[in-house]
C-alpha positions in Angstrom: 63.3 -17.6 260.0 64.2 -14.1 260.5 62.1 -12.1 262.6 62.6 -9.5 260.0 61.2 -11.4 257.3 57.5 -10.6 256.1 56.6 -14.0 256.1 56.8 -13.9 260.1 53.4 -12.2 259.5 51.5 -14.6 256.9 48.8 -16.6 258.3 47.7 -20.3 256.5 45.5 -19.9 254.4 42.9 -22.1 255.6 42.4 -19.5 258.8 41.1 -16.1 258.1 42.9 -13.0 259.3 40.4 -11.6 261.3 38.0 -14.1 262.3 35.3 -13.6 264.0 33.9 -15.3 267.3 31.4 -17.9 267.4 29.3 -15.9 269.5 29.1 -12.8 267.1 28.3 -15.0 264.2 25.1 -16.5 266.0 23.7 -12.8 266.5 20.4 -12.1 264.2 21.3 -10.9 260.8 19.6 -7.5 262.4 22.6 -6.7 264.7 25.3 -8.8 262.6 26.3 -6.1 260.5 27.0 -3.8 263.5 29.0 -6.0 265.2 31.0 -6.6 262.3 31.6 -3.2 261.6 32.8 -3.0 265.4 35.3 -5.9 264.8 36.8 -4.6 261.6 37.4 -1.4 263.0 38.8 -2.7 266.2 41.2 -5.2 264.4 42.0 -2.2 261.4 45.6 -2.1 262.6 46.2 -5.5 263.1 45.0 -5.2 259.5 47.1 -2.8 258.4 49.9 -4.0 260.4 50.5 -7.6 258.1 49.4 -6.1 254.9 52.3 -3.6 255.6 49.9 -0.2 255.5 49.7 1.3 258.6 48.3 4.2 256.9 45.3 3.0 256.6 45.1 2.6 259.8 45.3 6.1 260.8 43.0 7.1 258.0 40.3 4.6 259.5 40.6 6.0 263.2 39.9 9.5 261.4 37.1 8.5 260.0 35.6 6.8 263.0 36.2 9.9 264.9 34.9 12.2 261.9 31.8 10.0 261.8 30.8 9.7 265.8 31.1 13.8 265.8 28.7 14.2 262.8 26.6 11.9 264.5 26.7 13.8 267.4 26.4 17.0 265.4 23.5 16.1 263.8 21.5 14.7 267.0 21.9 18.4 268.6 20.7 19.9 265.3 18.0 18.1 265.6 16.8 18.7 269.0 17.3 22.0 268.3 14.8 22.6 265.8 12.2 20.2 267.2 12.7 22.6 270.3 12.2 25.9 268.1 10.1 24.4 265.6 7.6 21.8 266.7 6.9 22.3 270.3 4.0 24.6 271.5 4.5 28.4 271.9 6.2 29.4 275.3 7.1 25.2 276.1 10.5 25.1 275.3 12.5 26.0 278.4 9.8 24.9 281.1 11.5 21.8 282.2 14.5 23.7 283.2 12.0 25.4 286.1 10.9 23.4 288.2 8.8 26.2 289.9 7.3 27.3 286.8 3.9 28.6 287.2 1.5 27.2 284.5 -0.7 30.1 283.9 -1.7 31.4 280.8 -1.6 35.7 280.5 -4.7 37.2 281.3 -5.8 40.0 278.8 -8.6 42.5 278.2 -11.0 42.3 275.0 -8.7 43.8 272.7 -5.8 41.8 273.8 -3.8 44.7 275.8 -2.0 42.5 279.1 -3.2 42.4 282.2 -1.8 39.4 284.0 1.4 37.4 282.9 4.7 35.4 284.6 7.8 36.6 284.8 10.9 34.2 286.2 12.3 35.5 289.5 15.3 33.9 291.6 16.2 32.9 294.5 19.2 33.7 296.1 21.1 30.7 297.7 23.7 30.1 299.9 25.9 27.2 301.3 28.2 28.4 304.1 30.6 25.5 303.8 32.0 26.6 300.7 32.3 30.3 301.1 36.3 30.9 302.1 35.3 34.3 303.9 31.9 35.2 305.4 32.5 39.0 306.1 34.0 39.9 302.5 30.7 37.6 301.0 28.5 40.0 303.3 29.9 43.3 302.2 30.2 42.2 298.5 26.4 40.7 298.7 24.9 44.1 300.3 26.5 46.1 298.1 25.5 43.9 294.8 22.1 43.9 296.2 20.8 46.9 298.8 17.8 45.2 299.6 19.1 41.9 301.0 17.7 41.2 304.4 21.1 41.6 306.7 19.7 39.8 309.2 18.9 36.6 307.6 22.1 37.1 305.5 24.6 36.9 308.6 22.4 34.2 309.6 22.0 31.9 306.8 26.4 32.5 306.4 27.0 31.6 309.6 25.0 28.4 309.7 26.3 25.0 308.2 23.5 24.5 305.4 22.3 25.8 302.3 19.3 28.3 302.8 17.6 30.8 300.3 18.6 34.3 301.6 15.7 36.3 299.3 13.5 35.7 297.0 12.1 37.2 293.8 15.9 38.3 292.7 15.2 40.3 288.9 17.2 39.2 286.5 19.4 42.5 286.8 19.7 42.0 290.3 20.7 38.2 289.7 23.2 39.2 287.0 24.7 41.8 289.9 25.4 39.2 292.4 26.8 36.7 289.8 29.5 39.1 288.6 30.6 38.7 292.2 32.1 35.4 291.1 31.5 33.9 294.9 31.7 30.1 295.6 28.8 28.7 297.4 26.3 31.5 295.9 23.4 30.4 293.9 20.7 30.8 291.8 17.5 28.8 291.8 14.0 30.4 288.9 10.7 31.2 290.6 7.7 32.0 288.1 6.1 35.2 289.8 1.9 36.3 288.7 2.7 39.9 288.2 0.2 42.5 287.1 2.3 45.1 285.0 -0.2 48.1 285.6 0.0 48.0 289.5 -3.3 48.9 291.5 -5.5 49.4 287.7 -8.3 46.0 287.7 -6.8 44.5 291.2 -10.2 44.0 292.3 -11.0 42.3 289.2 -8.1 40.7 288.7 -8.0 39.4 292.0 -4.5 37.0 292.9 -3.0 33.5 293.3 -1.2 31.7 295.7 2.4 30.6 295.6 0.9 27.4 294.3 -0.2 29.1 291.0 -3.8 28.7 292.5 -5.7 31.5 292.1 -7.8 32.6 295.1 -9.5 35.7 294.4 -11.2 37.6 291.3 -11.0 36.3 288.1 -7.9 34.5 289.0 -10.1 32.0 291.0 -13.1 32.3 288.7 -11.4 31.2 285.5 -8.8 29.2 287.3 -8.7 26.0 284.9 -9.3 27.9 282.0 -6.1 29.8 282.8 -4.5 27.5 283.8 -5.1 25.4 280.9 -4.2 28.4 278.5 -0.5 28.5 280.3 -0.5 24.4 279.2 -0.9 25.7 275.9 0.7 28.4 275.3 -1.8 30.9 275.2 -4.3 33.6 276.8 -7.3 34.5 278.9 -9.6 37.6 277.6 -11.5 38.6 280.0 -14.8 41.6 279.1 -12.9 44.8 280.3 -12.3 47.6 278.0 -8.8 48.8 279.7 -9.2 52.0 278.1 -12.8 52.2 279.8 -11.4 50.8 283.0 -8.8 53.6 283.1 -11.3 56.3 282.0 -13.5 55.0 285.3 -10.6 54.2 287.6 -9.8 57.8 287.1 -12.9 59.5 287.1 -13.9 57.6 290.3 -10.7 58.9 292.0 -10.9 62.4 291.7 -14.4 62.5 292.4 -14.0 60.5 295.6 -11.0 62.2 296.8 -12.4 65.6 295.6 -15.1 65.1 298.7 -12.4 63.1 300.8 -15.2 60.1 300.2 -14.9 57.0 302.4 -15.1 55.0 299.2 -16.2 54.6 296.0 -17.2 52.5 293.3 -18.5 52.2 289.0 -19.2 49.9 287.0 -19.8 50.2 282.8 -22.0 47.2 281.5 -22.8 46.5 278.3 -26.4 46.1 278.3 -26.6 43.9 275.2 -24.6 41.0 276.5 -24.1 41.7 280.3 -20.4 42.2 279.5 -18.6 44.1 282.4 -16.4 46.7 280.5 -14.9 48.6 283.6 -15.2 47.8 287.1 -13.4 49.8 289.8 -13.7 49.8 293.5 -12.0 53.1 295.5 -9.5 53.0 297.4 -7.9 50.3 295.1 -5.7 49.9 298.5 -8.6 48.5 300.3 -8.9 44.7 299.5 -12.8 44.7 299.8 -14.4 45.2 296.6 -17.3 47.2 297.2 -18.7 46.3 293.6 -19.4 42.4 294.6 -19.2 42.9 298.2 -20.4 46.3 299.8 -23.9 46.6 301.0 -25.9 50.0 300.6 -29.7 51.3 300.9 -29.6 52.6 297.5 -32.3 55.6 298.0 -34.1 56.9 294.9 -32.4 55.3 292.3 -35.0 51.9 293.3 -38.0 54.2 292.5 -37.1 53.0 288.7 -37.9 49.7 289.6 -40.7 50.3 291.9 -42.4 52.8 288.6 -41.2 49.6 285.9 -43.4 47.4 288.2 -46.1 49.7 288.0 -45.7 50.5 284.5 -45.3 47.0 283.6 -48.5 45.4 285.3 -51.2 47.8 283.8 -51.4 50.0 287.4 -50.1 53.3 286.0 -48.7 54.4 282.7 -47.7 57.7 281.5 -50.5 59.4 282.6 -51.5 58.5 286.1 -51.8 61.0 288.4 -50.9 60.7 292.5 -51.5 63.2 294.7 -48.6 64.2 296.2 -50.1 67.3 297.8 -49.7 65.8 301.5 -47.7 63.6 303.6 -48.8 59.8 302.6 -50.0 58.0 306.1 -49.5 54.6 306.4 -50.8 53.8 310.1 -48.8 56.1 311.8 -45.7 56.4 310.1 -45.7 59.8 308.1 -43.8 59.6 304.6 -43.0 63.2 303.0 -40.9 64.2 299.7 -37.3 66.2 300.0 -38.3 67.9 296.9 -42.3 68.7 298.3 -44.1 70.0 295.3 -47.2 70.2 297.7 -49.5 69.2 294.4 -50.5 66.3 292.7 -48.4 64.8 289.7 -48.2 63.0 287.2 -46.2 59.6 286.7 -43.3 61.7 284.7 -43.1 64.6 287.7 -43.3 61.5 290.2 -39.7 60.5 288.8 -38.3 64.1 287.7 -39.0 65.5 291.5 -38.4 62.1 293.1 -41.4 61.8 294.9 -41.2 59.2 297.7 -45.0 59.7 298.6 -45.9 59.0 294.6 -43.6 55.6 294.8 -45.0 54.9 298.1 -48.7 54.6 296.7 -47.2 52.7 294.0 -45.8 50.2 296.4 -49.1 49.9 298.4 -51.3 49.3 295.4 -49.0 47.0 294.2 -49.1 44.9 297.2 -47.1 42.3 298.9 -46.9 39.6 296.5 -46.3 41.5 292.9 -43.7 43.9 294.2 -41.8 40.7 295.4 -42.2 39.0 292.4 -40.6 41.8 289.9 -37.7 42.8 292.8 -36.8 39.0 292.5 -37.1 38.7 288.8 -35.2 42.1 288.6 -32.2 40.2 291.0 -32.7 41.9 293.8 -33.7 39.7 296.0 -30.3 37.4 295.6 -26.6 37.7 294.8 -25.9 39.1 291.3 -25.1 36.2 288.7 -21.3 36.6 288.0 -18.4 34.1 287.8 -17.2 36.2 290.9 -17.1 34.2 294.2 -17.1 37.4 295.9 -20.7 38.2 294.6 -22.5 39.1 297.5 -25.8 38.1 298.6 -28.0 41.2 299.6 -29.8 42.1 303.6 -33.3 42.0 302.1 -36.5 42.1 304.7 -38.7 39.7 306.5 -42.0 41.0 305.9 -43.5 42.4 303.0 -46.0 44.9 304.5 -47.3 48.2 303.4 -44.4 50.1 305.4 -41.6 48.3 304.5 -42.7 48.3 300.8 -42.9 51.4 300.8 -39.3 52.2 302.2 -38.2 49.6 299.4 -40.1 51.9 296.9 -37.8 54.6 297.3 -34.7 52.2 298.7 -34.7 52.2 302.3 -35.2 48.2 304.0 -33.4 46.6 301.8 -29.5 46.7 300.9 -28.2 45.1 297.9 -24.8 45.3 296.2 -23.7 47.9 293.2 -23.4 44.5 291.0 -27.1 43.9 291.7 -27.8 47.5 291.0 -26.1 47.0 287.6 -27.8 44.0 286.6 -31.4 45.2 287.3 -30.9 48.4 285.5 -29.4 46.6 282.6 -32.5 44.7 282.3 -34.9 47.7 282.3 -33.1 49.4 279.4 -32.0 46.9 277.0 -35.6 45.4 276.1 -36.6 44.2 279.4 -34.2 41.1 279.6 -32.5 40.0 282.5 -28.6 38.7 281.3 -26.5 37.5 283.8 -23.4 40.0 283.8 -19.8 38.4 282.8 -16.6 39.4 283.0 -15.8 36.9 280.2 -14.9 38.4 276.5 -18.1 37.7 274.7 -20.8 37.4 278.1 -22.0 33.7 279.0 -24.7 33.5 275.9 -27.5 33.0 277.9 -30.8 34.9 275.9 -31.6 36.1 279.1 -35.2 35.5 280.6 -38.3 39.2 280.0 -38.9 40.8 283.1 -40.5 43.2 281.7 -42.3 44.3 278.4 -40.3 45.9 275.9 -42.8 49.0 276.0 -42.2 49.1 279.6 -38.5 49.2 278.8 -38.9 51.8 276.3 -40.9 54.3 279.0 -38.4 53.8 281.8 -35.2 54.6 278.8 -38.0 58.2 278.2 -38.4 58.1 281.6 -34.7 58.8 282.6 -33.5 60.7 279.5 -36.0 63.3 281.0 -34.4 63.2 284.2 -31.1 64.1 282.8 -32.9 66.9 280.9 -35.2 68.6 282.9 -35.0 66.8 286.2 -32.3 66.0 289.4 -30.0 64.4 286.7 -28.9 67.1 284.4 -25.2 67.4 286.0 -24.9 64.0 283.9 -25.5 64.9 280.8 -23.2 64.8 277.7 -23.4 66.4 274.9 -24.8 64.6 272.3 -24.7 61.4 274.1 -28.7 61.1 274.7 -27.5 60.1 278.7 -30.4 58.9 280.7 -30.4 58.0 284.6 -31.8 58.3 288.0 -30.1 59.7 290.9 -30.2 58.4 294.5 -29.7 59.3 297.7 -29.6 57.6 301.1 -28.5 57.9 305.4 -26.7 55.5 306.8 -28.0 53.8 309.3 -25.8 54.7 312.3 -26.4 52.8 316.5 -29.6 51.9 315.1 -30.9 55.5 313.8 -30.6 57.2 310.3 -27.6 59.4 310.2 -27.5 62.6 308.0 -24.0 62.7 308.3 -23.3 59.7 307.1 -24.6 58.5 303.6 -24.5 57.8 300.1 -24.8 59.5 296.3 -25.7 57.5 293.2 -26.5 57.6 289.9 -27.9 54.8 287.6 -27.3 55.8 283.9 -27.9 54.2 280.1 -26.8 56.2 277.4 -27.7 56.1 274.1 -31.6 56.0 275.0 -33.2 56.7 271.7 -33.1 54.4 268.9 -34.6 51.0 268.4 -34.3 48.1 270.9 -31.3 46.3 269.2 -29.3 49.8 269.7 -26.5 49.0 271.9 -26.9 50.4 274.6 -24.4 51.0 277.7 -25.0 51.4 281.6 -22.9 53.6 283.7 -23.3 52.9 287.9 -21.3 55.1 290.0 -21.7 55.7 293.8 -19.9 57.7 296.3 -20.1 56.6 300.0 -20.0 58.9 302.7 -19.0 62.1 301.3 -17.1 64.9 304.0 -17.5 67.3 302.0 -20.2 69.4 300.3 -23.3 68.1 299.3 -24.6 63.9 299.8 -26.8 64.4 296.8 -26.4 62.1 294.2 -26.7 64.6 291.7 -24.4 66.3 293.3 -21.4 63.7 293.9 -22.2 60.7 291.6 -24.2 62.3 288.1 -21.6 65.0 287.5 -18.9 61.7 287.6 -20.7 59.6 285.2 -21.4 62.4 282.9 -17.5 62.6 282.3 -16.9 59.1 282.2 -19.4 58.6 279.3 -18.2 61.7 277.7 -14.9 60.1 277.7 -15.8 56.6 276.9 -18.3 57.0 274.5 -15.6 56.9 271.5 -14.1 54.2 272.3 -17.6 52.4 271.9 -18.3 53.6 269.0 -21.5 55.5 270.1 -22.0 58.7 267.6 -22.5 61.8 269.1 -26.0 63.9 267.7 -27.4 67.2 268.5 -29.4 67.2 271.9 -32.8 68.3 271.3 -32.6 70.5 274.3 -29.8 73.2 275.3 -28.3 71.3 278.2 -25.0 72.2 279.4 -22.3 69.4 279.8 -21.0 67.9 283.0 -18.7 70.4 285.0 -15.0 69.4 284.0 -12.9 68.3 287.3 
């Protein structure tokens, strides 16, 4: 037979042309079909080859090759969309960072940023494949000025790969990378970055590099933040950012108007306890004088000492003390700064600032009652915040006639400018003492009475008539119905009170007419040590918060009405 001849390639018929091994025909019917797909194709040309079409061939080895592509197309599709599509907001991506930095944003109450992460690089290099160390140096500096020279030279003439810098932008990665130099590279770093700079850093506070925070809010809502980065999503904390700026601001040029040591304000809302602005001067110093800075308050704790007094049935409106004298206790000799030399009445007590009337007050109220309203008020213990950096305050040992009387008029005892807050949110807003929050929407608690709501309504009269007709008129703003105490104290300096060193304050609650459920809002701003001109508090600290609720007071939605008195605004700075 010819090898020519077609009949060369004909096969008996009693074996089939392609058959298939044993082993493939005792698979499961499952995986059968498969494998016979895979042994037809394989054997196509053989196929092809005796039935004299090798056409069909090629036409079968297209469409293999057509099919394994689509397959392969479609597979990619698909990821893609699941990736766009289906997985949470912000997840797609992560796993290619390694250092990413699961944190959600933090913002304020209206949503404006305040805390989020941006990816940073580091810059690597391997000295082993760089062909020539000088021309990388030259080329590196000038891609990127900032580049420490030192550990550059040092990390390219060692024998291992080492980060050079840190924190690269993405411009300044994209600079070096247009270089185009071997054994340079490139490794992501999530960076917390504050986008307003020094605004809320005290509140704020910051984390580690292990995404742990470790101060502020950072470490107070840790796992809530860091569960809101898991998901996708956001931290709102109570701050007003437009209020915080209005404060930040105010508090600066006041305090650097009298080249002040520091400075601090805080704006409460006296409803919920929410902490709308909180600012501590200089935002340089990393103590938070808010949570953390200790003061003898002075006069502004004669509103508590009166509350007390009011509030147990020992004085009202109408109770006269004779302030006509010095007040003996023993032989320590109490007098007023603003001596009226007569006696007055509750109301004149508070508008003149009477230490001798609040020292009878104290005395008559006696060891045991005074204690209990300071501690009911907070005074007596750190102010409840989610803040670790609340601060505990230096209270006294004894509760005798002398020392209450100091504490009457705030001397003996130094508390915090977040205690401060707290109590006078509790006078004003019905009597009820809320723990303040910096969370968006306060912690819920109802709050437990301290005092009546009467008593809350005379201290609100009380103080609106100070800013009228009494030591806190520089506060006022028109329209605004601003109430508030002022206070002033020495410093106690190598054991002896210092006039040269000391402190201005002023407590404030604006709007104070209206009925209880009126929101109301409380304004604390005190300036410590003063160089220049006057120590007053209604002087240094009144003036301030008169602007900042003059500014604010829109933004709250508080409605200005005509004063029933002609008082003239706060001084513009």
């Amino acid at each position: 037979m010819s090898v020519h001849d077609p009949r060369a390639w004909e096969r008996p018929a009693s074996r089939p042309a392609n058959p298939i091994p044993y082993g493939v025909r005792r698979l499961t019917p499952s995986w059968r079909w498969l494998t016979e797909a895979m042994w037809w194709v394989e054997h196509a040309f053989g196929r092809a080859r005796a039935n004299a079409r090798p056409d069909e061939d090629t036409r079968v080895r297209i469409f293999l090759i057509l099919s394994v592509f689509s397959a392969i197309f479609c597979a990619l599709a698909l990821g893609a969309a699941n990736a766009a599509l289906l997985k949470p907001k912000g997840a797609a991506g992560l796993s290619s960072n390694p250092n990413a930095v699961s944190r959600g944003d933090i913002v304020d109450r209206n949503g404006a940023l305040l805390a989020t992460n941006i990816t940073h690089y580091g810059l690597y290099v391997n000295p082993n494949e760089i062909w020539d160390p000088e021309l990388a140096e030259a080329q590196i500096r000038r891609a990127l000025p900032r580049v420490p020279v030192r550990k550059l030279r040092d990390v390219l003439s060692g024998d291992k790969r080492r980060m050079v810098v840190d924190r690269l932008t993405p411009q300044e990665k994209s600079a070096i990378h247009a270089l185009a130099l071997g054994g340079v590279t490139f490794e992501p770093e999530d960076r917390r970055v504050y986008p307003l700079g020094s605004s809320a850093r005290h509140i704020l506070g910051v984390v580690d590099t292990g995404a742990q925070g470790i101060s502020g809010s950072e470490l107070a809502f840790n796992d809530e933040i860091r569960t809101a980065g898991e998901t996708g999503g956001s931290f709102a904390l109570s701050i007003d950012l437009r209020v915080q700026g209005v404060l930040e601001n105010e508090l600066a040029a006041a305090a650097s108007a009298v080249q002040a040591k520091g400075a601090v304000g805080v704006v409460a809302d006296a409803s919920t306890g929410e902490i709308l602005g909180m600012a501590s001067w200089p935002t340089t110093d990393s103590l938070n004088r808010v949570t953390s800075g200790h003061y003898e308050m002075g006069s502004v704790f004669k509103t508590f000492t009166i509350a007390a007094s009011i509030d147990t049935g020992r004085a009202d409106m109408n109770t006269m003390f004779d302030a006509s004298q010095p007040y003996m206790i023993g032989r320590r000799r109490i007098t007023d700064f603003h001596a009226t030399n007569k006696i007055l009445s509750l109301e004149e007590v508070y508008l003149h600032s009477s230490n001798i009337g609040t020292s009878r007050m104290a005395v008559e109220l006696g060891p045991q009652v005074m204690r209990n309203y300071f501690d009911r008020l907070g005074l007596l213990d750190a102010a409840p915040i989610e803040l670790h950096e609340s601060a505990r305050p230096r209270r006294p040992q004894n509760w005798e006639d002398s020392t209450r009387a100091s504490m009457s008029f705030g001397y003996g005892i130094m508390i915090t400018p977040l205690q401060m807050t707290a109590a006078t949110v509790a006078l004003v807003n019905g009597g009820l003492y809320r723990p303040l929050s910096l969370r968006r929407g306060g912690t819920g608690a109802e709050g437990r009475r301290v005092v009546s709501p009467q008593t809350s309504h005379d201290i609100r009269a009380l103080m609106r008539a100070n800013v009228l007709r009494g030591s806190g008129k520089t506060a006022n703003a028109q329209g605004l119905r601003v109430g508030g105490k002022t206070g002033s104290a020495n410093k106690l300096v190598n054991g002896r009170y210092d006039a040269r060193h000391g402190v201005g304050s002023f407590a404030a609650v604006f709007p104070t007419d209206g009925p209880e459920t009126t929101r109301r809002y409380v304004v604390f701003v005190l300036i410590d040590e003063p160089a220049m001109g006057s120590q007053l508090g209604g002087a240094v600290a009144a003036p301030t918060v008169g602007r900042v609720v003059d500014r604010i007071a829109a933004f709250l939605g508080v409605a200005r009405v005509a004063d029933p008195l002609p008082v003239p605004m706060a001084a513009p700075r």
